[in-house]
C-alpha positions in Angstrom: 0.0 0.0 0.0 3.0 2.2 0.8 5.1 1.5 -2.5 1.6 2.3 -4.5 0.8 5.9 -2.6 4.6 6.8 -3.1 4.3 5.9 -6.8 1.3 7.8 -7.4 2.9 10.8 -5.7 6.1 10.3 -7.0 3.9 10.4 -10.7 2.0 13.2 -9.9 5.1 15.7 -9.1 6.7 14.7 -12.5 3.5 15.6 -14.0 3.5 18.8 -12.1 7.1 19.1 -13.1 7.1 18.6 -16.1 4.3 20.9 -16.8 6.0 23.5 -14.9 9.0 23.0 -17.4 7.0 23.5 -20.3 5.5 26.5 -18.8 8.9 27.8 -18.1 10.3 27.4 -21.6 10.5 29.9 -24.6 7.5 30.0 -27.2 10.5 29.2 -29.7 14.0 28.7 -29.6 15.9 32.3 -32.0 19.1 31.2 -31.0 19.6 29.2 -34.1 17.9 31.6 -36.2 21.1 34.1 -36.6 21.8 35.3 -40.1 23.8 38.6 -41.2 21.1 39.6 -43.7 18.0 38.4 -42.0 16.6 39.8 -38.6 13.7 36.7 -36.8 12.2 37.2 -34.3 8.8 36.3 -32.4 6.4 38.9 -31.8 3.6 36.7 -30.8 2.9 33.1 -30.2 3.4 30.9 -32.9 4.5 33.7 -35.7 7.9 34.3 -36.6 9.0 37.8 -38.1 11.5 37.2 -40.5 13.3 40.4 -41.4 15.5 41.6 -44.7 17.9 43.4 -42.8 20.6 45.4 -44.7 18.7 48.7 -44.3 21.6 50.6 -45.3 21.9 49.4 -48.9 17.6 49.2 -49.2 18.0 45.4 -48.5 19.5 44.9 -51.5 20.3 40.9 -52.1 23.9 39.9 -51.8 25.4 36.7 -51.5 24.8 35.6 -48.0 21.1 36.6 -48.4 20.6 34.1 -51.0 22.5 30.9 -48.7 20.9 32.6 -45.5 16.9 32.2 -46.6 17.2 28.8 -47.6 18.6 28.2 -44.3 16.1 30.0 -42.2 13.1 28.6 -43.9 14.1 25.1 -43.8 14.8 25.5 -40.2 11.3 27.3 -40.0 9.5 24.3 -41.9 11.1 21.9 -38.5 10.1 24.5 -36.1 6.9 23.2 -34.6 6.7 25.9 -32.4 5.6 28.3 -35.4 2.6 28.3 -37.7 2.7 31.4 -39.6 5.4 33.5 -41.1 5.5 37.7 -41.6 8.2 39.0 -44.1 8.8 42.2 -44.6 12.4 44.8 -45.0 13.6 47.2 -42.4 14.7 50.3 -43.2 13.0 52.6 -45.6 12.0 50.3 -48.4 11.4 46.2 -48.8 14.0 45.7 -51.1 16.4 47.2 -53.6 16.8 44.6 -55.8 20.1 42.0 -56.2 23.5 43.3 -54.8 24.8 44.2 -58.0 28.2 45.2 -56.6 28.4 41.7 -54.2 26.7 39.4 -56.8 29.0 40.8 -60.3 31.7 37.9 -60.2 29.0 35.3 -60.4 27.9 36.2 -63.8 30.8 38.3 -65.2 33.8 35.9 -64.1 31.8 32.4 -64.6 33.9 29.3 -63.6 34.4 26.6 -66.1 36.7 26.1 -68.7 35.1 26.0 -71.8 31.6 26.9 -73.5 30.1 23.9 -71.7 31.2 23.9 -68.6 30.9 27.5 -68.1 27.3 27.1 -68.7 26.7 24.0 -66.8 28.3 25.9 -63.7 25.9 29.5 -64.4 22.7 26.5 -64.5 23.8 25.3 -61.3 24.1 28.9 -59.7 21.3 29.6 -61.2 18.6 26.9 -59.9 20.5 27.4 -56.3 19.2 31.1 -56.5 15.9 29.6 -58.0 15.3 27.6 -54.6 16.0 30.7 -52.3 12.3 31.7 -53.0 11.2 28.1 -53.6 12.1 27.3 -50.2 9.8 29.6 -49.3 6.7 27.6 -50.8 8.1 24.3 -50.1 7.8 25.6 -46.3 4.0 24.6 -45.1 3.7 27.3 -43.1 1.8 30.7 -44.5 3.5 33.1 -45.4 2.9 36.4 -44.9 4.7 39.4 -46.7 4.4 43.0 -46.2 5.8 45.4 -48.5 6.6 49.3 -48.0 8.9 51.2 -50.7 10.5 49.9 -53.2 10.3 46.5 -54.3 12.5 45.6 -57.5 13.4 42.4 -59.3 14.9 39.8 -56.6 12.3 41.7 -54.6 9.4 40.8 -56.6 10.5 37.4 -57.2 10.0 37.0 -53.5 7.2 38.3 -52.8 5.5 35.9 -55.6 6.5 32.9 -53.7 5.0 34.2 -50.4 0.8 33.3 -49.7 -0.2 36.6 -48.8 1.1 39.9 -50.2 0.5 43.4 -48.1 1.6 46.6 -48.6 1.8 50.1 -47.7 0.4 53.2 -50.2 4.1 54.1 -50.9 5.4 50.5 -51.8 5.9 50.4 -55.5 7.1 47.0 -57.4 9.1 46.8 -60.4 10.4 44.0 -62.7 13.6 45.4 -63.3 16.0 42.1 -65.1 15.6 43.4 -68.8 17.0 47.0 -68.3 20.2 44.6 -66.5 20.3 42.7 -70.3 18.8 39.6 -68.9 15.4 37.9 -68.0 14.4 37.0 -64.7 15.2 34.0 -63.5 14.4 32.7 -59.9 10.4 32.7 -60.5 9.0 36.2 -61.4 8.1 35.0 -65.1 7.0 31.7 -63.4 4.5 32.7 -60.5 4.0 36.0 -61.3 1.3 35.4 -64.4 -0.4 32.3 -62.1 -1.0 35.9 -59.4 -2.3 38.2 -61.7 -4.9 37.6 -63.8 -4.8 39.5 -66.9 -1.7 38.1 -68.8 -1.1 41.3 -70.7 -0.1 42.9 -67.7 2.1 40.5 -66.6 4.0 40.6 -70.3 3.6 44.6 -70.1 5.4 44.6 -66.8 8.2 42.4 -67.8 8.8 43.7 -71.1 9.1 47.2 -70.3 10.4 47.4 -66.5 7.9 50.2 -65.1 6.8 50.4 -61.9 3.6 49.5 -60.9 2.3 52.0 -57.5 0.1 49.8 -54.6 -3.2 51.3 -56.3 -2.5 49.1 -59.1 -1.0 46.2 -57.1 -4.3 46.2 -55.4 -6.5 46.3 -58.7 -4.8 43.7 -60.2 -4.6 41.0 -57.3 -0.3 41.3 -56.4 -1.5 42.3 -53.1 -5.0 42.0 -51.1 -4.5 45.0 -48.9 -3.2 48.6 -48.6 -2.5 50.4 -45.9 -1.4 53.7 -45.3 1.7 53.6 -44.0 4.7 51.0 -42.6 3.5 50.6 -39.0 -0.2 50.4 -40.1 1.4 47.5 -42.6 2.9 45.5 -39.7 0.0 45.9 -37.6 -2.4 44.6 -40.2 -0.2 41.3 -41.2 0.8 40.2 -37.7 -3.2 40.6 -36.7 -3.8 38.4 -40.2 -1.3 36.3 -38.9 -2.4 35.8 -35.7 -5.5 34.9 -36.8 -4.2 32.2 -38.9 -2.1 31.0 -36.3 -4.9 30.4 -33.7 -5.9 27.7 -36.5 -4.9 23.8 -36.2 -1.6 23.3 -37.2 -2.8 19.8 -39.3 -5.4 22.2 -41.0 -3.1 25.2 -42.0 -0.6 22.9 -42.9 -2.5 20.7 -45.4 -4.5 23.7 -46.4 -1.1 25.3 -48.1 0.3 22.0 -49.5 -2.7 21.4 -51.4 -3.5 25.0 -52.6 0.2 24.8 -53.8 -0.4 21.2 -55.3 -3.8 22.7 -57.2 -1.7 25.3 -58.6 0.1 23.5 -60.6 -2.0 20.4 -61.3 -5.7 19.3 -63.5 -8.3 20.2 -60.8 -8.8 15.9 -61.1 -5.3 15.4 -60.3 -5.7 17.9 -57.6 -8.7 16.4 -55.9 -6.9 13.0 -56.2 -4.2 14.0 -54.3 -6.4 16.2 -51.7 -8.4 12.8 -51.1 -5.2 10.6 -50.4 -4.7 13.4 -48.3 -7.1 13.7 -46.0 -7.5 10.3 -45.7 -4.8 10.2 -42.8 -4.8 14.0 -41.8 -8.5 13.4 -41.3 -8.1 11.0 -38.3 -6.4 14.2 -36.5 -7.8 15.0 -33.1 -8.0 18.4 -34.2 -11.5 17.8 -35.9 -12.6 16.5 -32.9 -11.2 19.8 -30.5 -12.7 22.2 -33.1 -16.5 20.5 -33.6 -16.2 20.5 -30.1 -15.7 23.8 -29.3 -18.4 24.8 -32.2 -21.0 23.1 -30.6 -20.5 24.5 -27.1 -20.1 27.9 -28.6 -16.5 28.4 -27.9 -14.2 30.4 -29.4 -11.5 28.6 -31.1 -9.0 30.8 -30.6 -9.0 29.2 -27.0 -8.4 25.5 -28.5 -4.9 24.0 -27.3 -4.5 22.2 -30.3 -1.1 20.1 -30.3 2.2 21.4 -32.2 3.3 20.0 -35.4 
């Protein structure tokens, strides 16, 4: 009788322990999440702010930028503790554009010692750039970008990987790559006509490097909001994100991979693959915690659904 009360004791102070432990730690861990070109942080529970942070050259995109985001969103893709992603620039604009200055050598001194091998090397470069914004969608969490100032070439092929695309009234956007004697390669000319709807636009745009102002942005779907100014900007994407991260993780989750999947697949295809699916994800207790809470009126916001 007295080996049985100690055990249940002895269990019941672990539990209380080990709750107390979890209570006690961080919402996330930033301490691996240290980059020279990006600035993350947490502002709220679940979210991750994820900076461009050379404000002194208008985030412009050198070299370490393009290694560090693949890094940082494939650590944010095993981070269970975060369910939504905000992106925007500090400073006084998003983002300049590529680091002309940092990034010359790649493409004016290519490696390789003849025609073919020269070109092999500029196709590897060139798909590793590709997947600095592909990361981006390959991550299942949302992601969330908010744009103020100027937002030119590398800067637009970002923001057409991300899920949802803010901005301020004096953000501007501009596919820059011809007036540089080349066409855009890491996924402007790729995403960018699958975003907007009217096709001419898109080839307009590209073909003659204007910039397009936030009023136009807005008309033509690259972003869903405006606001008026940066702060207003922030305020209104980490409120959208917090809303999306009160969510279930399963459902956000599944929710992205499958709009991605329907994107790029026959609506047949896509409904195939969105039945094979939820045919596991289903099962989740998730469904459970949020009919729940809909039939007793709760909000569910106040759901303590599990990490992912």
């Amino acid at each position: 009788m007295a080996v049985s009360i100690l055990r249940t004791a002895v269990i019941k102070n672990h539990s209380l322990f080990s709750n107390l432990l979890k209570s006690l730690q961080p919402m996330s861990s930033l301490a691996s999440y240290n980059y020279e070109t990006l600035k993350v942080s947490q502002p709220k529970e679940n979210i991750l702010h994820v900076e461009l942070n050379r404000p002194e050259k208008r985030n412009a995109l050198n070299r370490a930028f393009w290694r560090e985001m693949v890094t940082c969103f494939n650590e944010i893709a095993n981070d269970s503790d975060c369910r939504v992603v905000v992106m925007s620039g500090a400073g006084k604009a998003f983002s300049a554009g590529i680091d002309l200055i940092d990034m010359a050598n790649d493409f004016v001194e290519p490696q390789g010692d003849d025609v073919a091998r020269i070109a092999w090397n500029l196709r590897k470069r060139i798909l590793q750039y590709q997947e600095t914004f592909t990361v981006m969608e390959k991550c299942s969490k949302p992601v969330i970008v908010a744009v103020h100032g100027c937002c030119i070439g590398g800067g637009v092929d970002l923001i057409s990987a991300c899920d949802i695309r803010f901005c301020s009234q004096d953000a501007w956007f501009q596919i820059k790559e011809v007036d540089l004697g080349l066409a855009a390669d890491v996924g402007t000319l790729q995403r960018l006509p699958r975003i907007i709807g009217s096709r001419s636009l898109v080839n307009e745009l590209a073909f003659t490097a204007r910039k397009m102002m936030s009023d136009e942005a807005k008309s033509c779907g690259l972003v869903s909001r405006v606001f008026q100014d940066k702060e207003l900007l922030l305020d209104g994407a980490f409120e959208t994100a917090s809303e999306i991260a009160s969510k279930s993780p399963v459902a956000l989750q599944g929710t992205k991979v499958n709009l991605i999947y329907s994107r790029d697949h026959p609506v047949n295809e896509s409904l195939d693959y969105m039945a094979a699916w939820n045919m596991s994800m289903l099962q989740t207790e998730d469904v459970m915690k949020s009919a729940q809470a809909a039939l007793e009126k709760k909000n569910i916001k106040d759901i303590p659904y599990a990490k992912l």
